[in-house]
C-alpha positions as CSV (number, residue, x, y, z in Angstrom):
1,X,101.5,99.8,107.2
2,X,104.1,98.5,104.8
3,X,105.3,95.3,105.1
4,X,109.4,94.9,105.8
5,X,110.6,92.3,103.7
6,X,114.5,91.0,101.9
7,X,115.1,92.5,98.7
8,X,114.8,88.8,96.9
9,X,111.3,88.8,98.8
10,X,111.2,92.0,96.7
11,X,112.0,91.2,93.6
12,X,110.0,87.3,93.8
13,X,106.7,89.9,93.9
14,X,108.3,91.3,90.6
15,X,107.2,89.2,87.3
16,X,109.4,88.7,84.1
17,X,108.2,91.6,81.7
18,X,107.0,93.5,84.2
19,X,107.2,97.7,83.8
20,X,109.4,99.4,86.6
21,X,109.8,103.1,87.1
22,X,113.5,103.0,89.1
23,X,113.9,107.1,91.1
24,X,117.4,107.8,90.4
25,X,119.6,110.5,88.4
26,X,122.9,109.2,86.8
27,X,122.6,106.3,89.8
28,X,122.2,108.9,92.5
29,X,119.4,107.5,94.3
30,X,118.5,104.4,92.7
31,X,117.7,101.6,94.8
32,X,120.8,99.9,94.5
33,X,120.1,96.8,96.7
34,X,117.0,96.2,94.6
35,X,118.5,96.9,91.6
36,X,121.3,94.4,92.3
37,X,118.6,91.7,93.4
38,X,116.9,92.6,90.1
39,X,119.8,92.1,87.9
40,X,120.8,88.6,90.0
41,X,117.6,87.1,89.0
42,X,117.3,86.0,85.8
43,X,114.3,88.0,85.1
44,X,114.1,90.2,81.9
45,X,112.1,91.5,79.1
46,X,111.4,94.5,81.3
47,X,110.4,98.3,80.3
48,X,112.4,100.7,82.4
49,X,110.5,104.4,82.8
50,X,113.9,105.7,84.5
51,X,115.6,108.8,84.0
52,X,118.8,108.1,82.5
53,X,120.3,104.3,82.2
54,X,123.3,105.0,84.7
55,X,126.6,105.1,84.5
56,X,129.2,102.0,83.9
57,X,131.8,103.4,86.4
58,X,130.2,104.3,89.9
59,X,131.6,106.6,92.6
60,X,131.8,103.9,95.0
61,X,134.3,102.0,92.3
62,X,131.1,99.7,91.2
63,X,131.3,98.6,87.7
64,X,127.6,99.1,85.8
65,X,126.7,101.8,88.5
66,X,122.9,101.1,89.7
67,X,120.3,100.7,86.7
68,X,123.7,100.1,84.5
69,X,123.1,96.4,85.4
70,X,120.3,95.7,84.1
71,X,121.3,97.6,80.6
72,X,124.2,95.2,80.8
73,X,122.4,92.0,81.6
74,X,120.5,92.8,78.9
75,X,117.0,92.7,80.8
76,X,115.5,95.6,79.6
77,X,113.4,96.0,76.4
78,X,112.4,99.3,76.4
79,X,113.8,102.2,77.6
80,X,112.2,105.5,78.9
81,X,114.2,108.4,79.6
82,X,115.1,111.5,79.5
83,X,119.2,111.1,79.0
84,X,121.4,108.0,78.0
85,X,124.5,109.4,76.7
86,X,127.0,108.2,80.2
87,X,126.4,105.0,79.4
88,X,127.6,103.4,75.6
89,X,125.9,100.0,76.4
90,X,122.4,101.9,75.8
91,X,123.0,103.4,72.5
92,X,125.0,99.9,71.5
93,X,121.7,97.8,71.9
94,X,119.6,100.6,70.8
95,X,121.7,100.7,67.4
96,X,121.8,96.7,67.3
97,X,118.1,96.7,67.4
98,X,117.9,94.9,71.2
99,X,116.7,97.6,73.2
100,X,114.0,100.2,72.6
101,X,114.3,103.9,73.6
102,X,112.1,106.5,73.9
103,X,114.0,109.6,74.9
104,X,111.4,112.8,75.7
105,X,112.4,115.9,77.4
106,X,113.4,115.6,80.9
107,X,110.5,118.2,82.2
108,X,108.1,116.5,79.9
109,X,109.3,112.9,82.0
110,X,108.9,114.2,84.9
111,X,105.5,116.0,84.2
112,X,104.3,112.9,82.5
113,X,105.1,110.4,85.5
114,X,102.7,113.3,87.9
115,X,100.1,112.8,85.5
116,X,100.0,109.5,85.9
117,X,100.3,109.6,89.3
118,X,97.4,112.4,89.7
119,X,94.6,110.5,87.1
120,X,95.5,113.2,84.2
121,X,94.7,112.3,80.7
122,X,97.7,114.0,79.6
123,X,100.6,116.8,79.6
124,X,100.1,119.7,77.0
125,X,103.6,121.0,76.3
126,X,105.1,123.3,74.0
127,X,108.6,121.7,74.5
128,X,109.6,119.3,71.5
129,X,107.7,121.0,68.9
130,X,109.3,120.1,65.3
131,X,111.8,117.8,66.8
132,X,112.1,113.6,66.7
133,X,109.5,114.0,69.9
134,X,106.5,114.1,67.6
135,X,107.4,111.2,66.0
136,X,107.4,109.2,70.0
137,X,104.6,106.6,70.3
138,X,104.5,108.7,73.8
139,X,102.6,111.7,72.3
140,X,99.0,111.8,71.7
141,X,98.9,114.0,69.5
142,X,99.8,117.7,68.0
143,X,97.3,120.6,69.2
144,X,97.6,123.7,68.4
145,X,95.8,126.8,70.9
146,X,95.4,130.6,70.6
147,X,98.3,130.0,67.4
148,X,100.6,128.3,69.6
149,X,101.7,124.3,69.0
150,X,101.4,122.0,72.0
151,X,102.5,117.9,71.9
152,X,99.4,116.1,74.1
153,X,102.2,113.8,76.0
154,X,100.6,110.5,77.6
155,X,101.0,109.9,81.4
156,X,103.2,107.6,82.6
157,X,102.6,104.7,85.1
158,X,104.0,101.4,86.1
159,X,103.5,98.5,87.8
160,X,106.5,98.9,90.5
161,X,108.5,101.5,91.5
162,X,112.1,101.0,93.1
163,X,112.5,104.2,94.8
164,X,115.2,105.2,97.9
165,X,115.3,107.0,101.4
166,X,117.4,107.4,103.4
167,X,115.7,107.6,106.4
168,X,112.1,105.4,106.0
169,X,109.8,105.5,109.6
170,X,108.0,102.0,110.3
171,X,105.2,103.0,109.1
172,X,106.4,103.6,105.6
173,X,107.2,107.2,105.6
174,X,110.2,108.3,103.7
175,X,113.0,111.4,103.8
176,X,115.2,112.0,100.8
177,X,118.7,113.2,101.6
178,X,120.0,116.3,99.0
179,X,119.5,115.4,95.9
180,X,118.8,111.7,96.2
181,X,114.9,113.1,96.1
182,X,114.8,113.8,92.7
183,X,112.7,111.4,90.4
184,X,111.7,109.0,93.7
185,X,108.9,111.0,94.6
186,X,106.8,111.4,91.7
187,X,107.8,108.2,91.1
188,X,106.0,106.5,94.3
189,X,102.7,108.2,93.0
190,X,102.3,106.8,89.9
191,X,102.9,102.9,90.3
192,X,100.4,100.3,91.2
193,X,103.2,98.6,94.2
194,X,105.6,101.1,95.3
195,X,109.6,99.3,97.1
196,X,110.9,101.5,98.9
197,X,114.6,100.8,99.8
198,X,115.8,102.7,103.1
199,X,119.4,103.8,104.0
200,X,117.8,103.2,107.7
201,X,115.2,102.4,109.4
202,X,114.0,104.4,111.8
203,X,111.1,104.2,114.4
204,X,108.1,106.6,113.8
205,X,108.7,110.1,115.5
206,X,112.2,110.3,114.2
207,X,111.3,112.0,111.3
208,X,109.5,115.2,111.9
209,X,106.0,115.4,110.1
210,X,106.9,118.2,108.3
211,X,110.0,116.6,106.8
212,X,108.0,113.6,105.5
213,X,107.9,113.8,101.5
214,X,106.2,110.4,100.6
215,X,103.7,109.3,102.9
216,X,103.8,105.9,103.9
217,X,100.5,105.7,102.7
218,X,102.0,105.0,99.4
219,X,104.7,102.6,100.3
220,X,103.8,98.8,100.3
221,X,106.9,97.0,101.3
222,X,110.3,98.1,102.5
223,X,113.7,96.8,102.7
224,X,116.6,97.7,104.0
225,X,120.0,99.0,101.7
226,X,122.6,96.5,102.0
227,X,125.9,98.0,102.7
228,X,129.4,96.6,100.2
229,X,132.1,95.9,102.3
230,X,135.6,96.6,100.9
């Protein structure tokens, strides 16, 4: 059973320097309240396994649109991902020499993060063969099998994961809504403390067994997604 906690509980569990994998896709499901805690509390020197770093102007009229804050705080150190190019502020500190980025193919990131979730040593991948990826401290090596080329990628892990749901039972379960899934799931697999931030809470029963896509199994605390009021 996961414990229900504030989202400054949340992040007091998080330490400076810590490595968070954040679920999101251009800020479509991040944990926003988390995030926001995050970025409110001085913490820093963080490396950030997320897919993309946001996108300065949200849809709900935010400014630095979820993971966006912490690029602009200046917290984070290193940089995984798969796309940066919505937000400047990433390519500024990554030019200045402030922030380090390791961009790999998005179906590598993703396959990278199960790994690491599943106990696999590795991804063999055809995909970024005599590109910039070779060069990435994230591949093993270069194989090469029945005359083909293959990159070994390393599996990816954390030591927290900030995922969202939108609906998340008491005993941890979670269901994504559309495409608020996307990188939350594998995401809750492959971190040693998984957050999981729910639109709402719900009492067990009100999500159907079969619609349950991360067991709460995985989930260790939960808080609840505060609302902005305009």
């Amino acid at each position: 059973m996961p414990k229900f906690i504030t989202p400054e509980e949340a992040v007091a569990r998080i330490p400076h320097g810590a490595t968070l994998m954040v679920g999101g896709f251009m800020g479509c499901g991040n944990a926003h309240t988390l995030v926001t805690a995050l970025a409110n509390s001085g913490k820093g020197e963080f490396t950030l396994i997320c897919n993309d770093g946001a996108v300065l102007n949200g849809p709900d009229g935010s400014e630095c649109y979820g993971v966006a804050k912490l690029i602009r705080n200046r917290q984070v150190k290193r940089l995984i991902a798969s796309h940066v190019g919505l937000n400047p502020e990433v390519g500024q500190q990554m030019n200045e020499g402030s922030l380090q980025v390791d961009l790999i193919p998005q179906g590598s990131f993703a396959e990278m993060i199960r790994a690491g979730g599943a106990g696999l040593g590795g991804v063999l991948t055809p995909t970024g063969v005599g590109t910039p990826v070779e060069d990435s401290p994230l591949v093993y090596s270069t194989v090469e099998l029945e005359g083909k080329r293959y990159l070994m990628m390393r599996p990816l892990r954390a030591e927290f994961a900030l995922v969202s749901g939108y609906y998340i039972d008491r005993k941890g379960n979670i269901w994504y809504r559309g495409t608020t899934r996307n990188f939350n799931h594998v995401m809750a697999l492959a971190a040693d403390t998984v957050i999981a931030e729910a639109d709402y809470i719900v009492e067990c029963g009100q999500i159907a067994p079969e619609n349950v896509v991360t067991p709460g199994i995985l989930v260790d605390y939960v808080v609840q997604k505060r609302r902005r009021t305009l």
